[in-house]
N, C-alpha and C positions, 0 to 999 in steps of 0.2 A: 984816957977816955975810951969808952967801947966803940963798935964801929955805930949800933945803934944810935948813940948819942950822938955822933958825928954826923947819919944822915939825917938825923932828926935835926939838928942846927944851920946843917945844907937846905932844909926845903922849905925853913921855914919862910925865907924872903920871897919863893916862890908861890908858895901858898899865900900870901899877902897880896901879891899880883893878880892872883883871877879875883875878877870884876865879879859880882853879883847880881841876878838879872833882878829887874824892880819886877815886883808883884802886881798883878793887875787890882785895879780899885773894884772893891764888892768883900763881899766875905767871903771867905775860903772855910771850908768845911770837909774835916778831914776824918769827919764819926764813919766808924768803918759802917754802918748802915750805909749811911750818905756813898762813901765808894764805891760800896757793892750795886749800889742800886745805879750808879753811872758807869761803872763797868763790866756791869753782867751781861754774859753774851760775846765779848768783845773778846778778839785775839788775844790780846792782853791778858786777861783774865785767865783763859786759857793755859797761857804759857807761867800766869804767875803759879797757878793749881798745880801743873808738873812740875815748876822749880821748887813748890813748899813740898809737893808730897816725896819729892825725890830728897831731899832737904831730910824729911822728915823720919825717912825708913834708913835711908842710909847715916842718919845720926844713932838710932836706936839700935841699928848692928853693928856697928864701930867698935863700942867697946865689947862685945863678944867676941869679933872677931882678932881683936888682939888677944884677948884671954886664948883662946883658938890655937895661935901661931906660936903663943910662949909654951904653954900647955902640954897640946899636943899634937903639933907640929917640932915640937924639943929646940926651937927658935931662941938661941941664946941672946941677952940686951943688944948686942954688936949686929947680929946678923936682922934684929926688930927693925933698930932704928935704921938701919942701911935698905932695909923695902921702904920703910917711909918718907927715907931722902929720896929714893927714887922713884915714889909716886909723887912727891913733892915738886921735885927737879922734873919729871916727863910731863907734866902738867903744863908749867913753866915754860919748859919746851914746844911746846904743840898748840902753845896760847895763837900763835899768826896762824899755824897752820887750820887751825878748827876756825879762825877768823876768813881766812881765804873760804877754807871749803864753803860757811855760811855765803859770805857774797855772790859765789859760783852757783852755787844749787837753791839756796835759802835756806834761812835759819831752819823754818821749820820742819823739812825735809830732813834737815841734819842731823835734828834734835828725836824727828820719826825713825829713825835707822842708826843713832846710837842705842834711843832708849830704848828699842826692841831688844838687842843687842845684849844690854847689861843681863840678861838672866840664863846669856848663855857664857858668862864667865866663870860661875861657880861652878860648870861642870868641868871646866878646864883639869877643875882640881880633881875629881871621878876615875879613879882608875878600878880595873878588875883584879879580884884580889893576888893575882899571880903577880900581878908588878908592887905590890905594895909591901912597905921595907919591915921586915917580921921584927916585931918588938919584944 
């Protein structure tokens, strides 16, 4: 048995155990017009816009930027998958941590001062061409 298979038969009695909350009586109407028009404006709305559009760009550069890394960064399969264990794994990591900071400051402060944030990490990568390794 893989380990997969094993937590998948571990949670299933667990999963069984959460309750389902009853629905209120009327009709539920879930036509994204209908949502849009009872969420527009609202925080929410807000934050679902940056979670799709961040969703959105960062799915469309993923695969370039592996292509990038194998390419020409000269990134062999060993050294690909060990940066994606550990952005895997620091993620994982930093899950309480990014939860505390939210509580302390608020989410959406949090969310203002990461995502400013992400477009000064591809300059990380910027060097001037006296440090860059002659090919």
């Amino acid at each position: 048995m893989t380990f997969a298979m094993l937590a998948r038969l571990f949670s299933i009695p667990r999963i069984r155990a959460i309750r389902e909350h009853t629905l209120p009586k009327g009709r539920l109407s879930l036509h994204p017009a209908m949502l849009w028009r009872e969420m527009r404006g609202t925080q929410f709305s807000r934050f679902a816009i940056f979670t799709a559009a961040m969703s959105f760009f960062a799915g469309i550069a993923a695969p370039f930027y592996a292509v990038y890394m194998l390419r020409d960064l000269h990134f062999s399969y060993m050294q690909f998958m060990a940066t994606q264990a550990v952005v895997v794994l620091s993620q994982v990591g930093t899950l309480t941590l990014w939860g505390r900071l939210g509580d302390r400051f608020g989410n959406r402060f949090v969310l203002a001062v990461t995502g400013s944030l992400i477009p000064v990490a591809p300059c990380c990568g910027l060097r001037p061409p006296i440090l860059r390794p002659s090919s």
